[in-house]
C-alpha positions as CSV (number, residue, x, y, z in Angstrom):
1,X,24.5,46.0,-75.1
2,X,21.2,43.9,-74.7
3,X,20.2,43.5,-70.3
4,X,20.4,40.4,-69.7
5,X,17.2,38.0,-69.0
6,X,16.2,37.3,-65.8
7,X,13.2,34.9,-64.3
8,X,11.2,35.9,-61.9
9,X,9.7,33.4,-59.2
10,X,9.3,29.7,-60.0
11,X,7.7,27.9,-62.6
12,X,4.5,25.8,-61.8
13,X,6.5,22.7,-63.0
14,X,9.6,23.8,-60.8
15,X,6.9,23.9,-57.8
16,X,5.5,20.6,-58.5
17,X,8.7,18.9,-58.5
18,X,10.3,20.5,-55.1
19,X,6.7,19.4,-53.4
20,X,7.2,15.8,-54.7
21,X,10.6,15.8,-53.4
22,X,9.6,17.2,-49.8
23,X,7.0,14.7,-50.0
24,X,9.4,12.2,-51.1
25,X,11.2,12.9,-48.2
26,X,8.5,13.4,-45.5
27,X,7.5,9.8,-46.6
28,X,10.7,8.2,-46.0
29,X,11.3,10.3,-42.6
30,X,8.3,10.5,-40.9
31,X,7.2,6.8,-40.2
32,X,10.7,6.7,-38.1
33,X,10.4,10.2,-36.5
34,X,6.7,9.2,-35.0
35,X,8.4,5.7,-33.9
36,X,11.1,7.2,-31.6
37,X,8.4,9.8,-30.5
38,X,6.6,6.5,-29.4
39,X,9.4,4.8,-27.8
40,X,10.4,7.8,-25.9
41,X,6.6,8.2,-24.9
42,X,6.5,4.7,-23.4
43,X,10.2,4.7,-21.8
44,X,9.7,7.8,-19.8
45,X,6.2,6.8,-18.9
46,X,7.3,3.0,-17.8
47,X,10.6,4.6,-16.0
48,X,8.0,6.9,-14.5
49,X,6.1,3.9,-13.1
50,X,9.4,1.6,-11.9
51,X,10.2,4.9,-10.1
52,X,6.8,5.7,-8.5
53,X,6.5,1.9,-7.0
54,X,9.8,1.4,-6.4
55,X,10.1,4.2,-4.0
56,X,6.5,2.9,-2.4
57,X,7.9,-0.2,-1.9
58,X,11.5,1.3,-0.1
59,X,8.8,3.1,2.2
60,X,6.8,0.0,3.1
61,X,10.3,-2.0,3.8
62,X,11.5,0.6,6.3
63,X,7.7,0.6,8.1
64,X,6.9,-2.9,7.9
65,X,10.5,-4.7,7.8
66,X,11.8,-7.5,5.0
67,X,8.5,-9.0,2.8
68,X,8.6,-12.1,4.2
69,X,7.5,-11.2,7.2
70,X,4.6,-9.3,5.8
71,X,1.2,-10.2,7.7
72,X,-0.9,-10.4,4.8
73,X,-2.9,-13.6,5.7
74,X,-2.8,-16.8,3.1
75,X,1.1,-16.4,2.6
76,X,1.9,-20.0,1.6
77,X,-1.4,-20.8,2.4
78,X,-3.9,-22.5,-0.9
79,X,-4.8,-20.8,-4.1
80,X,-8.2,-20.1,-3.0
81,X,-7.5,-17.1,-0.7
82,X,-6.1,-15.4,-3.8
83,X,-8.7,-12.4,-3.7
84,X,-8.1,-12.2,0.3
85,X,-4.4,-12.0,-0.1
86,X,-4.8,-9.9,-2.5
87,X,-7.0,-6.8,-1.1
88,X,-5.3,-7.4,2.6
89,X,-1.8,-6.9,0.7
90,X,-3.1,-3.9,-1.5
91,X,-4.7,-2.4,1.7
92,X,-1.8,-2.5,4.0
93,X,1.0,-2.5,1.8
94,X,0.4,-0.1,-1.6
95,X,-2.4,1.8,-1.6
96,X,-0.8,3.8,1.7
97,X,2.2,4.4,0.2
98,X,1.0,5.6,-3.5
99,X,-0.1,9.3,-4.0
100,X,-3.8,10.5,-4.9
101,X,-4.7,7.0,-6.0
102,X,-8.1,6.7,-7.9
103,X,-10.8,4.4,-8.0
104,X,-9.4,1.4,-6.0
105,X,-11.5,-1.5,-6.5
106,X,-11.0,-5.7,-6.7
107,X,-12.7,-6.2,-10.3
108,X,-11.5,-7.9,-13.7
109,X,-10.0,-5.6,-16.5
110,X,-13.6,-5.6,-18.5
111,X,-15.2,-4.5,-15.1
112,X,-12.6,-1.7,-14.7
113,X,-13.6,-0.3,-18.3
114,X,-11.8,-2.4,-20.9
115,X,-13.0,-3.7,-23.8
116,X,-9.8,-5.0,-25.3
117,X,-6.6,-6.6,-23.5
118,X,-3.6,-8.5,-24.0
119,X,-1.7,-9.5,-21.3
120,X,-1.2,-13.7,-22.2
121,X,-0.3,-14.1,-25.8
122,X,-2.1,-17.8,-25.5
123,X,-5.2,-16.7,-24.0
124,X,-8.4,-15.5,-25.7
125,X,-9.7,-11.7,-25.3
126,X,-12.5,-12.9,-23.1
127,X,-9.8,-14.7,-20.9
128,X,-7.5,-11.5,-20.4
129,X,-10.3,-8.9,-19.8
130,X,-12.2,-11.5,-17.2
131,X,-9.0,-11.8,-14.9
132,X,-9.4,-10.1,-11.9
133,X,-7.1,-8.5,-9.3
134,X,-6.8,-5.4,-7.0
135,X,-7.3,-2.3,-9.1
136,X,-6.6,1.1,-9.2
137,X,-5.2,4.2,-10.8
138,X,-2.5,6.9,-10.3
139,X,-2.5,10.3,-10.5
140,X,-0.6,10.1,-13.9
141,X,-3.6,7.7,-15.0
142,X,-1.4,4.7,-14.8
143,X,-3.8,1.8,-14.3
144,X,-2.2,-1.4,-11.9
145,X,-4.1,-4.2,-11.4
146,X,-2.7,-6.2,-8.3
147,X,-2.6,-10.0,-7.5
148,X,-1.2,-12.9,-5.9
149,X,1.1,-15.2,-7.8
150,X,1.5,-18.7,-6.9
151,X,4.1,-21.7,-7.6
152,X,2.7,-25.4,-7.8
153,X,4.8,-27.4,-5.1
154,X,3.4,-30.5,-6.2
155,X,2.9,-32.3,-9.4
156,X,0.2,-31.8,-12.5
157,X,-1.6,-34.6,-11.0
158,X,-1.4,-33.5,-7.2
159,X,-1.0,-29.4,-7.4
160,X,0.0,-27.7,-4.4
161,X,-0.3,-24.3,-5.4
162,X,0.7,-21.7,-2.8
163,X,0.7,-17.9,-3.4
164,X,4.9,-16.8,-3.2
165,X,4.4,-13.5,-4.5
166,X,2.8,-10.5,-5.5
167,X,2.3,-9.5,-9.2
168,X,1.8,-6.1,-10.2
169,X,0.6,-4.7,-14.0
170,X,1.1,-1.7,-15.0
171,X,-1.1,0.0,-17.8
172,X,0.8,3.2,-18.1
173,X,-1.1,4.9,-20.4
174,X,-4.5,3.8,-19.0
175,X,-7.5,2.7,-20.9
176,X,-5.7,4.3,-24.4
177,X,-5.0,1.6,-26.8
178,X,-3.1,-0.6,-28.0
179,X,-3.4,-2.6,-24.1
180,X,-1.3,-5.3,-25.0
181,X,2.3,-7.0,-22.9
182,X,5.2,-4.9,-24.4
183,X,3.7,-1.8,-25.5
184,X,2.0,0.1,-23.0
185,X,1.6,-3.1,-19.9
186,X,4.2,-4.3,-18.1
187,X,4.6,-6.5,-15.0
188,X,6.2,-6.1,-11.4
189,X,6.7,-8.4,-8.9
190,X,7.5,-8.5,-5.0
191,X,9.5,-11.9,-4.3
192,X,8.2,-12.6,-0.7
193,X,10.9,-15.5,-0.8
194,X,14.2,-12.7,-0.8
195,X,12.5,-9.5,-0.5
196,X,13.2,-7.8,-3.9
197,X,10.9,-5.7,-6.0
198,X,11.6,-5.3,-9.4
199,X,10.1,-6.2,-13.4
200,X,9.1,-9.9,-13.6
201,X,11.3,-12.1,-14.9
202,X,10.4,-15.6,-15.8
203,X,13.1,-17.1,-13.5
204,X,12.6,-17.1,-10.0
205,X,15.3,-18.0,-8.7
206,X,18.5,-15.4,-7.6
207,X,20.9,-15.7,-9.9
208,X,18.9,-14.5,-13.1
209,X,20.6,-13.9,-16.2
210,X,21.2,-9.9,-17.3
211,X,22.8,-11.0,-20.5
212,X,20.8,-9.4,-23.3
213,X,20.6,-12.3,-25.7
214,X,18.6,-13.7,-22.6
215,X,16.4,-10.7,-22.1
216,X,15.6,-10.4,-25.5
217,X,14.8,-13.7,-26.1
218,X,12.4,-13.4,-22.8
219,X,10.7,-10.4,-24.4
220,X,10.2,-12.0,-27.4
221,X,8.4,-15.3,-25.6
222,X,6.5,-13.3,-22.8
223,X,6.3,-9.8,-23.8
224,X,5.0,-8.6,-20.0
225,X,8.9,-9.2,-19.0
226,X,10.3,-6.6,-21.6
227,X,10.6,-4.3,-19.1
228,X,13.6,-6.1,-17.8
229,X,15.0,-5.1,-21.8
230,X,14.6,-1.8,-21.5
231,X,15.9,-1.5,-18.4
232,X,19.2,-3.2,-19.2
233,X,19.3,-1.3,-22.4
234,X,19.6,1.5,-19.9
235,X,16.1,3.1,-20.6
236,X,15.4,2.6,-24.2
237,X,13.5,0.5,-26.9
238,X,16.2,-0.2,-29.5
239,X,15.5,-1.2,-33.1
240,X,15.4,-5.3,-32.7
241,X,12.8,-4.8,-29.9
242,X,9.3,-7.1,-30.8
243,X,6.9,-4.8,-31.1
244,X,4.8,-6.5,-33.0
């Protein structure tokens, strides 16, 4: 009775193949493992963020009262007290009330260290990285930049454009790329008008829309309001969000 044959190991050929298949397959899965490793990486960074200034702002309410009767000098007042508005606000209403802050400073984006930033799909580079504003950093390295908003009362030939709010960015992964509306900056705002706090929207009035058609739409138009999105999609970047 002859033993039968047996091989021992795996051929060279066998090897090859079962390598091009894992390969195959690491191909087709990786690209989508990295991008929900991403999204996760910016959700619990940005929730992070809502979370640190939204508890700041809760704290300045019960010290100071309801934002519009904040003392911050140039509410309503002309555009041109921007910058003064804008550090007496920072001063007295923020920086107090944020832990271990770093390097606070008024300066543009370039003057803060940038070299590249998107925040206004129609602007240039230059335009972006030259806008200035109350700067500074948080313990987590999340870099705000602070300023005052304003609303034209009159018309485009007679502008009467008073400061109604306050607008806060949020870089939440600091000077690391890609700096660009969307991705890794997002925008805050504190209504003086009604007293909220919350992600900008581009409708100021109270009865904004939360229907998600709406939001997307929104994100898609002016990507510094897509944290409204992700906050609706309770916490997370779902596979039609524009990012690109």
């Amino acid at each position: 009775m002859k033993k039968a044959d047996y091989k021992n190991g795996f051929t060279l050929a066998e090897v090859l193949i079962t390598l091009g298949i894992i390969g195959i397959i690491a191909a087709m899965t990786l690209p989508s493992l990295i991008g929900n490793y991403k999204r996760k990486v910016v959700v619990n960074r940005l929730k992070k963020t809502y979370s640190v200034l939204s508890q700041a702002f809760e704290r300045t309410r019960a010290d100071y009262g309801d934002p519009s009767g904040w003392d911050i000098g140039g509410y309503m007042e002309s555009i041109s007290n921007n910058e003064t508005v804008t550090k007496n606000f920072s001063k007295i209403y923020i920086i107090p009330y944020l832990a271990k802050i770093k390097n606070p400073v008024y300066s543009t984006w370039k003057d803060y260290g940038y070299k590249y930033i998107k925040i206004f799909n129609s602007w240039t580079t230059e335009q972006n990285l030259n806008r200035a504003g109350q700067m500074l950093a948080l313990n987590d390295g999340t870099i705000l930049q602070i300023t005052a908003a304003t609303h034209n009362y009159g018309t485009e030939e007679n502008r009467d454009d008073r400061i109604v709010s306050i607008m806060i960015w949020a870089d939440i992964n600091g000077l690391k790329s890609p700096n660009e509306s969307g991705k890794d900056i997002f925008a805050f705002r504190i209504m003086f008008t009604d007293g909220r706090f919350g992600f900008y929207d581009t409708d100021y009035s109270q009865n904004q829309s939360t229907e998600r058609k709406v939001l997307l739409n929104k994100c898609k138009n002016t990507p510094y309001t897509c944290g409204l999105l992700i906050m609706a999609d309770d916490w997370e970047i779902k596979e039609d969000y524009p990012w690109q």
